[in-house]
N, C-alpha and C positions, 0 to 999 in steps of 0.2 A: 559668464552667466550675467543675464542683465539684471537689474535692480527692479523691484517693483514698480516704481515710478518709472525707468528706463523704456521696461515690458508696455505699462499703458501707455505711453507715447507712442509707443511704437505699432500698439492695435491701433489709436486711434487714427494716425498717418499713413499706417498697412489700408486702412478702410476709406482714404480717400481725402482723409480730409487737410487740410492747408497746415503750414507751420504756425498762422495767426488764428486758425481755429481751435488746435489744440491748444494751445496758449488759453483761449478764450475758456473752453469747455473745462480746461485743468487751473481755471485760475493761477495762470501764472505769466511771466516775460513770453514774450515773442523768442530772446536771447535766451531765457531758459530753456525753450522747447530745441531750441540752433543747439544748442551745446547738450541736452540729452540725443539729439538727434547723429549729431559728431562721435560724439563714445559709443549710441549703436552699431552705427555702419562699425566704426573698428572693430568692436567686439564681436560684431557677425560676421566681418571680412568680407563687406556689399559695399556698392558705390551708387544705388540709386533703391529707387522708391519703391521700383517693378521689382527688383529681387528683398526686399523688403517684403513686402506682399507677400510672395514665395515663403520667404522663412515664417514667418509669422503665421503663414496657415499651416505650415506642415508643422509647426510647435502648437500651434492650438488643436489638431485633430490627434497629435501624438495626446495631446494631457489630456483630451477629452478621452481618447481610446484607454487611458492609463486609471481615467476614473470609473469608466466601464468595468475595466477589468477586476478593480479592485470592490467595487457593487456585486459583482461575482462571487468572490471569493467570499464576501459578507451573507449574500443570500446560500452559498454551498455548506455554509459552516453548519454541523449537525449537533453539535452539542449543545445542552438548553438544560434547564432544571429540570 
């Protein structure tokens, strides 16, 4: 499971943007974004950017579906005062 900080590195380089952008945009190293970038790939078991992409959208449309579901379950609920 990735870190929160791991996770937005990983949207903002899923979306295109450069190693020294994210740096820029997350205020932080160049090296820091190299080395969040190094424990994604391992932890997602990927070797580039394109299957990045890939995992990143099908984990943001799984949470999005997941918060759908759960809006559901909040609007179905019938007990009230």
């Amino acid at each position: 499971e990735l870190t929160p900080s791991e996770r937005r590195v990983a949207q903002l380089a899923a979306s295109g943007m450069t190693n020294r952008d994210v740096a820029t945009e997350l205020f932080v190293s160049v090296k820091t974004v190299e080395a969040n970038m190094s424990r994604i790939y391992r932890k997602l078991g990927i070797r580039s950017r394109a299957e990045l992409g890939r995992v990143v959208g099908k984990q943001s449309s799984t949470i999005v579906q997941e918060d759908v579901d759960q809006d559901v379950e909040c609007d179905t609920d019938t007990d009230g005062p």
